[in-house]
GUVEXFI-385530 format. One record per residue (C-alpha): residue in one letter; residue number from 1; x, y, z. Coordinates in Angstrom, 1 decimal. Last residue first. Example, Ala and Ser with C-alpha at 12.3 -4.5 7.8 and 13.67 -1.06 7.14 Angstrom:
! GUVEXFI-385530
{rest:S	nr:2	x:13.7	y:-1.1	z:7.1}
{rest:A	nr:1	x:12.3	y:-4.5	z:7.8}
//
This chain:
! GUVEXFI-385530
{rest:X	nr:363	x:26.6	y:12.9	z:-46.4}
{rest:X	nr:362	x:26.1	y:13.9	z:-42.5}
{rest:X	nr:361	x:24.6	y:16.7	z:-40.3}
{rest:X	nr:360	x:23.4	y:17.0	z:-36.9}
{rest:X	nr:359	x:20.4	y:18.5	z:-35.3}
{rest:X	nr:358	x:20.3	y:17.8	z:-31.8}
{rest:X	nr:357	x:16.5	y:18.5	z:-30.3}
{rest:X	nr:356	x:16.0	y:20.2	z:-26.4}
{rest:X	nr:355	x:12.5	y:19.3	z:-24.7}
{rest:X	nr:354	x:9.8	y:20.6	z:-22.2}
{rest:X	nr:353	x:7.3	y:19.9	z:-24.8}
{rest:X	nr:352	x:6.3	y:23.8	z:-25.0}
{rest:X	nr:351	x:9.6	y:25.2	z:-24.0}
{rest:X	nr:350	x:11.5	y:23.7	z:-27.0}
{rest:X	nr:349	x:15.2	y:23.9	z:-27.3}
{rest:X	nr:348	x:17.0	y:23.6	z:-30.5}
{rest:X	nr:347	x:20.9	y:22.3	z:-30.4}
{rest:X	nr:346	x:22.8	y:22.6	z:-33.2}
{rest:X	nr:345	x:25.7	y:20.1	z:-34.1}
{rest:X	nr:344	x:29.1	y:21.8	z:-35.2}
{rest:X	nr:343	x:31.2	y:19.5	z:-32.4}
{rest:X	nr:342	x:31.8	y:22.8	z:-30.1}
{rest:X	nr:341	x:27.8	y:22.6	z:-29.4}
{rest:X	nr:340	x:25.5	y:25.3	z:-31.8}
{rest:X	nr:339	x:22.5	y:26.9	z:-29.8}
{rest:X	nr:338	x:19.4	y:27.8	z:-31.0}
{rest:X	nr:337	x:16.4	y:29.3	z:-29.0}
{rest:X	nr:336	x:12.6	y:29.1	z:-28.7}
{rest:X	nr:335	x:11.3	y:26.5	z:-30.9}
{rest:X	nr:334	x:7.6	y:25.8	z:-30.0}
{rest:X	nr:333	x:6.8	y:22.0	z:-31.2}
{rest:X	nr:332	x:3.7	y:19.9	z:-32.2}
{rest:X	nr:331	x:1.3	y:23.1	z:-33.3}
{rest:X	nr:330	x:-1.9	y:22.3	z:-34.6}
{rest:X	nr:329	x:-3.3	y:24.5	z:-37.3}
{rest:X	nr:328	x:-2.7	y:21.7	z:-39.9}
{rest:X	nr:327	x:0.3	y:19.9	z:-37.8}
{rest:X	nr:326	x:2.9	y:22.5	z:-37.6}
{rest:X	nr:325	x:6.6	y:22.1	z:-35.8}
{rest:X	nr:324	x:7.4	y:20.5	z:-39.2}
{rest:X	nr:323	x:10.0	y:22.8	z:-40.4}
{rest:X	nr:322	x:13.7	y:22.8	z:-39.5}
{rest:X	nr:321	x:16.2	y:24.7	z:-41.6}
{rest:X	nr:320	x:14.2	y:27.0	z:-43.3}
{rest:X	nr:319	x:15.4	y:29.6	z:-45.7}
{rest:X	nr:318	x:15.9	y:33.4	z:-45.5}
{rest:X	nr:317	x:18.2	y:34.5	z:-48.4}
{rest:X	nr:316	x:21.0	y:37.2	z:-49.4}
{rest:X	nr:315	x:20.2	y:39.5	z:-46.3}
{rest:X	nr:314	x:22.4	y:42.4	z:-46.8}
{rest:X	nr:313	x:24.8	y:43.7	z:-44.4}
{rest:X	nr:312	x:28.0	y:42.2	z:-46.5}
{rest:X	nr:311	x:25.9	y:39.0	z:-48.1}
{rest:X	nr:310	x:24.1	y:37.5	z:-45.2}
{rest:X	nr:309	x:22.1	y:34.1	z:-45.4}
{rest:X	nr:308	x:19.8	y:33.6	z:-42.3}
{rest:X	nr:307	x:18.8	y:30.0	z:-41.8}
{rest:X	nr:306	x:15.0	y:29.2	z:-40.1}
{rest:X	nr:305	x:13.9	y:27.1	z:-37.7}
{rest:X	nr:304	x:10.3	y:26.7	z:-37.2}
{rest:X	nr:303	x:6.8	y:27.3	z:-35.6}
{rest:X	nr:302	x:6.5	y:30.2	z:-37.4}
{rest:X	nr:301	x:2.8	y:31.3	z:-38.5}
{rest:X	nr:300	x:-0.6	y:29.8	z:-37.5}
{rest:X	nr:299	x:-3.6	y:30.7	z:-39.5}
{rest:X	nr:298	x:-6.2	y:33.5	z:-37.7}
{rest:X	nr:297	x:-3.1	y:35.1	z:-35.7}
{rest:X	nr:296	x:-2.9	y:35.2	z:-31.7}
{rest:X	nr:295	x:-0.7	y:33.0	z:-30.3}
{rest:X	nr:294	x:2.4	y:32.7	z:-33.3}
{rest:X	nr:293	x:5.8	y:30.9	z:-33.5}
{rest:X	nr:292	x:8.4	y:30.1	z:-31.7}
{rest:X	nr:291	x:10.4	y:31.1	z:-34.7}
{rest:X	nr:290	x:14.6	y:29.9	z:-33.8}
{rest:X	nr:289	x:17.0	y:31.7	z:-35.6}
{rest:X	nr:288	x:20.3	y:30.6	z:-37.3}
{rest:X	nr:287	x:22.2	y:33.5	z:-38.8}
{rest:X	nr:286	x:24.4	y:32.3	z:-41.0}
{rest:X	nr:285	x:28.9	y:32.9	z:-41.0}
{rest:X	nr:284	x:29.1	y:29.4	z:-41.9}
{rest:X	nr:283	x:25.9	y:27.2	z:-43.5}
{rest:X	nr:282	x:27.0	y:27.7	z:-46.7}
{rest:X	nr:281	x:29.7	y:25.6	z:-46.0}
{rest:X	nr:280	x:28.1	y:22.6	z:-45.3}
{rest:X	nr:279	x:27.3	y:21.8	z:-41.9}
{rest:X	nr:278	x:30.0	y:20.0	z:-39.2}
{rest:X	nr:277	x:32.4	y:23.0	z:-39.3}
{rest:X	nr:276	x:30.5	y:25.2	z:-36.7}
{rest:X	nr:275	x:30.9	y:29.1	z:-36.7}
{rest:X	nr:274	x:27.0	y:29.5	z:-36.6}
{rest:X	nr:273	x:25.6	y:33.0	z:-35.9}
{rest:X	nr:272	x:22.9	y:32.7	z:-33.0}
{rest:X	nr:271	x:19.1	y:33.8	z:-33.0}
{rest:X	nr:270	x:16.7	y:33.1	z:-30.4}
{rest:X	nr:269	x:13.2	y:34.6	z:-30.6}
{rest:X	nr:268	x:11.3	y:35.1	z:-33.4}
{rest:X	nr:267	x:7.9	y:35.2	z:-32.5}
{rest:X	nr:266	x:6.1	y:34.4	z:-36.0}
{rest:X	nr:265	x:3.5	y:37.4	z:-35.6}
{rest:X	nr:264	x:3.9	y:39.2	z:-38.8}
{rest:X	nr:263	x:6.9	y:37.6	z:-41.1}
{rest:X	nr:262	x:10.7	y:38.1	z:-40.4}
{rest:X	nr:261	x:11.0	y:41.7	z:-42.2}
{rest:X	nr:260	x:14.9	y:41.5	z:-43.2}
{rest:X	nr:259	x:17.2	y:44.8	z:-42.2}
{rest:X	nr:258	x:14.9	y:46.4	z:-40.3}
{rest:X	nr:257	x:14.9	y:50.2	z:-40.7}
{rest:X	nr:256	x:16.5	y:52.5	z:-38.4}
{rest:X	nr:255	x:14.4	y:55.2	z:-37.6}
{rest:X	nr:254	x:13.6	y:59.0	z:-38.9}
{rest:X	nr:253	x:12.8	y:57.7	z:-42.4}
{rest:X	nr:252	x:9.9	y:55.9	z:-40.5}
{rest:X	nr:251	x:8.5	y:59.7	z:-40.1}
{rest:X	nr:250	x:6.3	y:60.9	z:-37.3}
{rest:X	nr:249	x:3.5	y:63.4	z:-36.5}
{rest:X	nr:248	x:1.0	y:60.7	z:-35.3}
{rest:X	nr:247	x:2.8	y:57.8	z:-35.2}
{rest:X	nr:246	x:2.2	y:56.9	z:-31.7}
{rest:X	nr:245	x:-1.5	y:56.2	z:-32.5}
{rest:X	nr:244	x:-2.0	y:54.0	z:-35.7}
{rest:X	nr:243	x:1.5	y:53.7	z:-35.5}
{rest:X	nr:242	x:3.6	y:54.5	z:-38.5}
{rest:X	nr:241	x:4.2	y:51.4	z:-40.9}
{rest:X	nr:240	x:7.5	y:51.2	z:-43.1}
{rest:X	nr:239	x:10.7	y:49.9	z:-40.7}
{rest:X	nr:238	x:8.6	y:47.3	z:-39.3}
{rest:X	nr:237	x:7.0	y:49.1	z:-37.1}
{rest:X	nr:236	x:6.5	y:53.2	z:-36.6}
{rest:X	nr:235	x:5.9	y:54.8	z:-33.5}
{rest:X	nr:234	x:6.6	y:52.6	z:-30.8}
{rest:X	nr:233	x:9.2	y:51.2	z:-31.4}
{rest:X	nr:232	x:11.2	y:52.6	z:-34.3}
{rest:X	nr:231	x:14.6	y:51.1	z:-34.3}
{rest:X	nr:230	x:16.8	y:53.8	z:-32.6}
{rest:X	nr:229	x:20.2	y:53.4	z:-32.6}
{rest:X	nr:228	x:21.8	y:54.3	z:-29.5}
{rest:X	nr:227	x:25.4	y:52.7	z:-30.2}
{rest:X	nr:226	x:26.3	y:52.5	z:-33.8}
{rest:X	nr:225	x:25.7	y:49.6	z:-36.6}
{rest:X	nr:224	x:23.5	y:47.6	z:-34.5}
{rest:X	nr:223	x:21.5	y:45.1	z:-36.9}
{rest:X	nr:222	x:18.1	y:44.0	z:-37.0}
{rest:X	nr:221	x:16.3	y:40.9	z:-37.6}
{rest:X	nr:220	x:12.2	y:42.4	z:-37.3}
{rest:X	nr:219	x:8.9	y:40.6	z:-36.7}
{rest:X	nr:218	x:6.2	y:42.1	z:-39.0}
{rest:X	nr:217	x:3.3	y:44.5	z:-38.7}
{rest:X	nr:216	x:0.7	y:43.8	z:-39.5}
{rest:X	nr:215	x:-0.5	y:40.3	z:-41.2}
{rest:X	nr:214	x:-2.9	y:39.2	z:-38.9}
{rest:X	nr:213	x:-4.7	y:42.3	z:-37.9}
{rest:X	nr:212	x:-3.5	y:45.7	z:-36.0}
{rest:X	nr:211	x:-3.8	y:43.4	z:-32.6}
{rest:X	nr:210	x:0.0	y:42.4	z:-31.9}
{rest:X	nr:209	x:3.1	y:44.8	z:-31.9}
{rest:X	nr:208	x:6.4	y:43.3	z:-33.9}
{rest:X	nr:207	x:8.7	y:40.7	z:-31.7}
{rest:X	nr:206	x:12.9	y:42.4	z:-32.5}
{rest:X	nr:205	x:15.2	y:39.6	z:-33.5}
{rest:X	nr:204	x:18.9	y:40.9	z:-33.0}
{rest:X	nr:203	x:22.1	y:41.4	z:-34.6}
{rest:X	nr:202	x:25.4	y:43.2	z:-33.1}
{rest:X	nr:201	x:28.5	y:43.7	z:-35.2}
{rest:X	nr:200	x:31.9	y:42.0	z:-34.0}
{rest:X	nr:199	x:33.5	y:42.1	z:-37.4}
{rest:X	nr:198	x:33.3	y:38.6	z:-38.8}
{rest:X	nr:197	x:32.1	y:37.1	z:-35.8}
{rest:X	nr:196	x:28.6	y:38.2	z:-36.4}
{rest:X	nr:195	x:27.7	y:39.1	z:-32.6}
{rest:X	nr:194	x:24.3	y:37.2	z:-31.2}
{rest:X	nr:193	x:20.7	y:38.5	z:-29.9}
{rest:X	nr:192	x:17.7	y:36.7	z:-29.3}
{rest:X	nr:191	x:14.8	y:37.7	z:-27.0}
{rest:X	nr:190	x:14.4	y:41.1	z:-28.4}
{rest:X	nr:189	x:10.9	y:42.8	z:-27.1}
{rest:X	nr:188	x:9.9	y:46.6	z:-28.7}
{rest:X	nr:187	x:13.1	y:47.5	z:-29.2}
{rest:X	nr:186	x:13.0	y:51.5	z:-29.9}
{rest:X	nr:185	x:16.3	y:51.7	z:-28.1}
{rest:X	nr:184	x:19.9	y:51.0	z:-28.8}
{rest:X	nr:183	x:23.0	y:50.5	z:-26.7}
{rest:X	nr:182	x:21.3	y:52.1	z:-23.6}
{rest:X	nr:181	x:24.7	y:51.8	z:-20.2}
{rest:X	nr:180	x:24.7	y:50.1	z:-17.6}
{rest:X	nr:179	x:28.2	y:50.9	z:-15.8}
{rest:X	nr:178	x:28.0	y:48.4	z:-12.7}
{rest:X	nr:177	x:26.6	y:45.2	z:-12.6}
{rest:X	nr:176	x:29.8	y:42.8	z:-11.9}
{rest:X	nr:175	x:30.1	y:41.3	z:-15.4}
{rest:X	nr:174	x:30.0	y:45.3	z:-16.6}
{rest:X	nr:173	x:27.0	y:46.3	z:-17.8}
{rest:X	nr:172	x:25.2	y:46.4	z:-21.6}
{rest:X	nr:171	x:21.1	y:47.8	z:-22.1}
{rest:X	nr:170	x:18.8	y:46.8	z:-25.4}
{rest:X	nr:169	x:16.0	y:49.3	z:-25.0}
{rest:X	nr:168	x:11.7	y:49.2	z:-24.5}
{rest:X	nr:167	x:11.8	y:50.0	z:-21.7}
{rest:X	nr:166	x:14.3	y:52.7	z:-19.5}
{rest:X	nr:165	x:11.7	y:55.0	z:-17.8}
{rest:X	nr:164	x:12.2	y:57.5	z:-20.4}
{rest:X	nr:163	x:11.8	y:54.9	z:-22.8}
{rest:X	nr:162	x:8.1	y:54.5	z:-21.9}
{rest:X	nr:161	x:5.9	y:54.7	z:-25.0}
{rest:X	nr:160	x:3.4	y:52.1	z:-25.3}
{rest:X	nr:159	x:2.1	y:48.6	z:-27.6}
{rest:X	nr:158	x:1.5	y:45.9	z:-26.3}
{rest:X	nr:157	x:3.0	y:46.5	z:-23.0}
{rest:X	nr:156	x:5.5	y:46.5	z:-20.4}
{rest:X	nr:155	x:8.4	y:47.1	z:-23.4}
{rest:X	nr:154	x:10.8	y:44.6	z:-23.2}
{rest:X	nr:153	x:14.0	y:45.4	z:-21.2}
{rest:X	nr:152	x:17.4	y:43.7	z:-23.1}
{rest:X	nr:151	x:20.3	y:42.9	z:-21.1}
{rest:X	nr:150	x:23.9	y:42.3	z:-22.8}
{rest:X	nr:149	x:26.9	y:41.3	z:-20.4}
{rest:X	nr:148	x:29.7	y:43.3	z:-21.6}
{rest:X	nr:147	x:33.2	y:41.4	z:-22.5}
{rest:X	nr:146	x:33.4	y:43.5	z:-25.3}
{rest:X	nr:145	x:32.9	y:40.6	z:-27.4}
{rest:X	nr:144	x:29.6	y:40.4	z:-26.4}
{rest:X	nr:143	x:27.8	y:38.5	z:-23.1}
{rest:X	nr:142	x:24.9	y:37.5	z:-23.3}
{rest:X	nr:141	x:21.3	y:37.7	z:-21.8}
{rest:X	nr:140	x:17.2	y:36.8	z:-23.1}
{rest:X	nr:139	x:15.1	y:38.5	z:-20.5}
{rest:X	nr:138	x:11.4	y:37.7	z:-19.1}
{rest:X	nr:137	x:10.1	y:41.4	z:-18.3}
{rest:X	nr:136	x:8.0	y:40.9	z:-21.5}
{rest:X	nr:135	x:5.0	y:41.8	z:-18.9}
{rest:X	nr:134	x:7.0	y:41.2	z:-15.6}
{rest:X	nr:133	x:7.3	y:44.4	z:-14.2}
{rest:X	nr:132	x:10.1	y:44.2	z:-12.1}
{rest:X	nr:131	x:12.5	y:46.6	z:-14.0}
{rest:X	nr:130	x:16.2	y:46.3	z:-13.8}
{rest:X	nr:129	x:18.3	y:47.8	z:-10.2}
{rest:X	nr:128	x:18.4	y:44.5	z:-8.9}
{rest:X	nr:127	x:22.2	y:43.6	z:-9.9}
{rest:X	nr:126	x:25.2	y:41.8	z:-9.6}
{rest:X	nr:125	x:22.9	y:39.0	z:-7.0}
{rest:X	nr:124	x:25.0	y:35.9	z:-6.1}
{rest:X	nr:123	x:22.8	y:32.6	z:-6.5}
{rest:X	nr:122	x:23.4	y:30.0	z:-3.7}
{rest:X	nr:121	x:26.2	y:27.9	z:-4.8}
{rest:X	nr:120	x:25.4	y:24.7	z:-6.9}
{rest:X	nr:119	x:25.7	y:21.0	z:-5.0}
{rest:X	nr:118	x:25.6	y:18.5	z:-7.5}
{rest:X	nr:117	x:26.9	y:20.8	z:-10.3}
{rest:X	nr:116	x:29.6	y:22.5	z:-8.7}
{rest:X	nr:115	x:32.8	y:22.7	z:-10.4}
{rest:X	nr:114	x:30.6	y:24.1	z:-13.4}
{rest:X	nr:113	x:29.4	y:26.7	z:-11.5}
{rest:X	nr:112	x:32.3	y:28.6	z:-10.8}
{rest:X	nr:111	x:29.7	y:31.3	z:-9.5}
{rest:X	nr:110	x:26.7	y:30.9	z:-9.9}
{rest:X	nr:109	x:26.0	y:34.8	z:-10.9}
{rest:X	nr:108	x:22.1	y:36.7	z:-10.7}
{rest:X	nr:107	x:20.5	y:39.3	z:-12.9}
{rest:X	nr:106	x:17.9	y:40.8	z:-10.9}
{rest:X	nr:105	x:14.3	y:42.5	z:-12.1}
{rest:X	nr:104	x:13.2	y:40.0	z:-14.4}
{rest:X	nr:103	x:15.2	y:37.1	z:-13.2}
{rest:X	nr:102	x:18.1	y:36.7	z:-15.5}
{rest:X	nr:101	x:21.0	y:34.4	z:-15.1}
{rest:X	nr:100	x:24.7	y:34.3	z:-15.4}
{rest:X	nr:99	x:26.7	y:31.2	z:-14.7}
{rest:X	nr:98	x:30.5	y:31.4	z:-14.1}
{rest:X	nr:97	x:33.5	y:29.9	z:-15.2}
{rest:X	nr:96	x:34.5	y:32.7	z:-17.6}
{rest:X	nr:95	x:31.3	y:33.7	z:-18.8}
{rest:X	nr:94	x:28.0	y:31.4	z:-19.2}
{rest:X	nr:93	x:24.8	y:33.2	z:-20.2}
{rest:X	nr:92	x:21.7	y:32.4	z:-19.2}
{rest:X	nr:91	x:18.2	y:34.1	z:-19.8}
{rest:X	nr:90	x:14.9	y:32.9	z:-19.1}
{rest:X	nr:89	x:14.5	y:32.5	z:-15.4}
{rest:X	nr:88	x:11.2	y:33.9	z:-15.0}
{rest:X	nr:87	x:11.6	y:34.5	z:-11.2}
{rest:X	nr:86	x:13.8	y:32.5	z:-9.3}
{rest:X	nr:85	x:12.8	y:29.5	z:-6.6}
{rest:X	nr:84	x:15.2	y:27.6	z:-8.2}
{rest:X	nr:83	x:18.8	y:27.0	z:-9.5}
{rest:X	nr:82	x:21.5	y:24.0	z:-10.7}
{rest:X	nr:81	x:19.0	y:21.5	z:-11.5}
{rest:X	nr:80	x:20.5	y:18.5	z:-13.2}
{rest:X	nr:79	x:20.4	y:16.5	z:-16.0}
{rest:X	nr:78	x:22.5	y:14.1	z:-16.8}
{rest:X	nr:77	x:24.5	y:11.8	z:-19.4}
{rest:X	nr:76	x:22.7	y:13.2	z:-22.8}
{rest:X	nr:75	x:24.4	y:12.0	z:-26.0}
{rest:X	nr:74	x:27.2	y:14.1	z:-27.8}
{rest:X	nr:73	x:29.8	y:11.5	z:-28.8}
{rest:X	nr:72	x:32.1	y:13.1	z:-25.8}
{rest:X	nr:71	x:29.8	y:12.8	z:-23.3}
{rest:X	nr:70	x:26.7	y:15.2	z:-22.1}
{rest:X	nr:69	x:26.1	y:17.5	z:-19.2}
{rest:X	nr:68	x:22.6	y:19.2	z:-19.0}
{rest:X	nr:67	x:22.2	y:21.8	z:-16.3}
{rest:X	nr:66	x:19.0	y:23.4	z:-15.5}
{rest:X	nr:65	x:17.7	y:26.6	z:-14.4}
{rest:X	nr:64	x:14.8	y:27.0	z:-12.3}
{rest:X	nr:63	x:11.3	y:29.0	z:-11.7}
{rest:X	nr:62	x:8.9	y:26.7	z:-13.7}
{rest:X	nr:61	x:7.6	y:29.5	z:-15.9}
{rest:X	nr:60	x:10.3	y:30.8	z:-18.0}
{rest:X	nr:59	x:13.4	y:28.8	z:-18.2}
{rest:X	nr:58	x:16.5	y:29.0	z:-18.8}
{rest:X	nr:57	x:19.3	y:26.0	z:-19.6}
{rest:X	nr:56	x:23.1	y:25.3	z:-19.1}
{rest:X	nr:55	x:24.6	y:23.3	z:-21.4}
{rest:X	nr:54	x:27.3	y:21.3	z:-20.0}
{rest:X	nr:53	x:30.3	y:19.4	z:-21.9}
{rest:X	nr:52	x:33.1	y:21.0	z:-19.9}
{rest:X	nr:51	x:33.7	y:25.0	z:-21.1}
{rest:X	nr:50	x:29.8	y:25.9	z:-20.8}
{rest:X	nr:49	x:27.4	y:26.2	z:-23.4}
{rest:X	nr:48	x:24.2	y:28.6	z:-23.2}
{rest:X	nr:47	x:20.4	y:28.0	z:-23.6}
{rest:X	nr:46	x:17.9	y:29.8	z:-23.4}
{rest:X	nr:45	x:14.3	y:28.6	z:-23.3}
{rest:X	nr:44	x:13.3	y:25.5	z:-21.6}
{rest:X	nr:43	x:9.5	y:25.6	z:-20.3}
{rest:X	nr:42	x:10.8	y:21.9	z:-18.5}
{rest:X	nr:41	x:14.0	y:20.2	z:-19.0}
{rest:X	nr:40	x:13.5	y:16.7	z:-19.2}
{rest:X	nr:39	x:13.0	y:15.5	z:-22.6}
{rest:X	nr:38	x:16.6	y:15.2	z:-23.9}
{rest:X	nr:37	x:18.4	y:15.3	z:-27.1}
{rest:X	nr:36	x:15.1	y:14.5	z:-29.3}
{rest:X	nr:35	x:17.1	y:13.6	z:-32.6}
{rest:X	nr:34	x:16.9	y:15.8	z:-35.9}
{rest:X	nr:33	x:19.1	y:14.8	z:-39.0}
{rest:X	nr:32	x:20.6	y:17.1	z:-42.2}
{rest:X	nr:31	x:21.9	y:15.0	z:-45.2}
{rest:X	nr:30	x:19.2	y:16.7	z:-47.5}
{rest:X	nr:29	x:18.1	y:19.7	z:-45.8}
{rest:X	nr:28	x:15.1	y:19.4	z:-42.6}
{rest:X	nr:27	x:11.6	y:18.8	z:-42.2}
{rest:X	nr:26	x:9.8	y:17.3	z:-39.1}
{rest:X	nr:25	x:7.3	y:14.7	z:-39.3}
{rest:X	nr:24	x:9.9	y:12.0	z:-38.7}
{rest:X	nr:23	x:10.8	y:13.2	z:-35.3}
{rest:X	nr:22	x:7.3	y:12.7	z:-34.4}
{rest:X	nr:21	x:6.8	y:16.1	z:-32.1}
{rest:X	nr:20	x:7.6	y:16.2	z:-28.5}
{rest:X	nr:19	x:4.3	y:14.8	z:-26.9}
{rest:X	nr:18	x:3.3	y:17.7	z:-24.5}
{rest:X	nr:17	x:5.2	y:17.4	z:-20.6}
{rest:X	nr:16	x:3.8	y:17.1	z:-17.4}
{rest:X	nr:15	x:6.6	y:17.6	z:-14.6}
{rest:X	nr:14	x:6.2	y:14.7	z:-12.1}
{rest:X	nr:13	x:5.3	y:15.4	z:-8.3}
{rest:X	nr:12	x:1.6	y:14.0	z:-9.4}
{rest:X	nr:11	x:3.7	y:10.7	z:-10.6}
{rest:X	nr:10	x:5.5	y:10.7	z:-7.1}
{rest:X	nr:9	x:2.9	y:11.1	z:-5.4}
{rest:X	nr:8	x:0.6	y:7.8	z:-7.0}
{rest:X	nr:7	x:4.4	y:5.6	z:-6.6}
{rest:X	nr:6	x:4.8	y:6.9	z:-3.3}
{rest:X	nr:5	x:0.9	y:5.8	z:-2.4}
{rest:X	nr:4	x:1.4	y:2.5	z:-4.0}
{rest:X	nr:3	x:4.1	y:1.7	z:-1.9}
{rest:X	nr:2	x:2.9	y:2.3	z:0.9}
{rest:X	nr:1	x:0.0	y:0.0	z:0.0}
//
């Protein structure tokens, strides 16, 4: 009977997870293959890779972070929980030994975290000083090649002017919290951001305003050219579209302009160049970014992976990598970051099924 009772609590205790898609539903490149990498990281978002086989792994609603370590072919060994009890824990980014994470209003530190996966140090806080509101207060983090950590702050809103309180902007700090600093504004909600390694540039995905129909006004990819660019928010969208009510009196030409409209309402959310060897070569030097797709349009849009081709600052193509997330109008999958591993594979994490997919490629 005893027994039976800690068998009954232990299944209510369990995380409930969707059916992760039919791997062989999903469409990929000739050569390309998809594999559910593990199923046991609940609502994960971002993701970030560590210097000894462990990929550490936000997440927004179930309050903790996660730690999966993995051998040397690749395949899952463990997953742990390295934090809890934090709020909206979307955002990680690993730097120099150390975990950072986001929590709305605090960005926190594990510090020398990967030395301490079975007994994690209690979170260090560099800062409490961001906003606590908590509509798109969830925050995608990284460091840049200036050795900044990165923090965007949505906009606490559909659609609403508040820079002056500090929304709606993409924000840098030293690792220990000090010396914030706007790098661009008019950012309605980035939740994806990575540096082109060919000269250090910042891109980012940009989530367009919802109710002005289904197919106004589209998701942005961006690009930082100089610090304290504006890119529109709120009064004109998509590089083209003035407001319906912030846009009274304004130009678009007074903006920076997108520099590839990403389709209305496809959630584009994590983005990451890739500087892997194992795809083909016109793979290198893309933009991969991960469409979580949409919540509120008549006929479903995103619900993929798509591959950014650049040529200079132009967009040369926009092709999927991973479709298949779509059933009709029923959704299978929500992709909400990409992450390439040191071996060129790409990892796609999936907060709806509580999941994380390996895409690898061979001839």
């Amino acid at each position: 009977m005893r027994s039976a009772l800690v068998l009954a609590l232990s299944l209510l205790a369990a995380p409930a997870f969707a059916a992760t898609p039919a791997m062989e539903s999903l469409k990929l490149p000739p050569g390309f293959h998809i594999a559910v990498w593990t199923d046991k990281v609940p609502n994960a978002r971002e993701m970030a890779v560590g210097t000894n086989r462990t990929v550490f792994v936000g997440s927004r609603d179930a309050g903790r972070v996660y730690a999966v370590s993995y051998a040397a072919d690749g395949t899952v060994e463990k997953v742990r929980t390295v934090a809890s009890g934090l709020q909206l824990p979307v955002g990680v980014a690993f730097h120099k030994g150390d975990l950072y994470i986001s929590a709305v209003s605090r960005i926190v530190v594990l510090r020398d975290i990967e030395n301490h996966l079975d007994a994690p140090p209690a979170p260090e806080v560099i800062t409490d000083k961001l906003p606590t509101e908590t509509h798109h207060g969830w925050k995608y983090i990284a460091f840049g090649p200036d050795d900044k950590l990165y923090v965007p702050v949505g906009a606490p809103c559909n659609i609403c002017d508040r820079d002056s309180e500090g929304f709606a902007q993409l924000r840098r700090m030293n690792a220990d919290g000090s010396g914030s600093e706007v790098v661009a504004r008019g950012i309605r909600n980035t939740v994806g951001f990575d540096w082109r390694p060919s000269d250090k540039t910042l891109w980012f995905t940009d989530n367009g305003r919802d109710m002005l129909g289904d197919d106004l006004p589209s998701d942005e990819l961006n690009h930082v050219t100089k610090t304290g660019q504006h890119f529109g928010y709120p009064f004109c969208h998509q590089g083209d579209t003035l407001d319906p009510d912030f846009g009274k009196g304004r130009n678009c030409k007074d903006y920076t302009s997108p520099v590839l409209k990403l389709g209305a309402h496809v959630a584009a959310l994590g983005a990451r160049f890739y500087q892997g060897k194992q795809f083909p070569a016109a793979y290198q030097g893309a933009l991969i970014v991960a469409e979580h797709g949409s919540w509120n349009r008549t006929a479903k849009s995103g619900y993929r992976v798509m591959t950014v081709r650049l040529n200079g600052d132009k967009v040369a193509s926009y092709e999927p990598l991973v479709e298949g997330f779509l059933a009709g109008e029923n959704a299978t999958g929500r992709p909400a970051d990409v992450q390439p591993l040191p071996d060129g594979s790409l990892l796609i994490s999936d907060d709806d099924n509580g999941a994380i997919y390996r895409v690898t490629y061979k001839k």
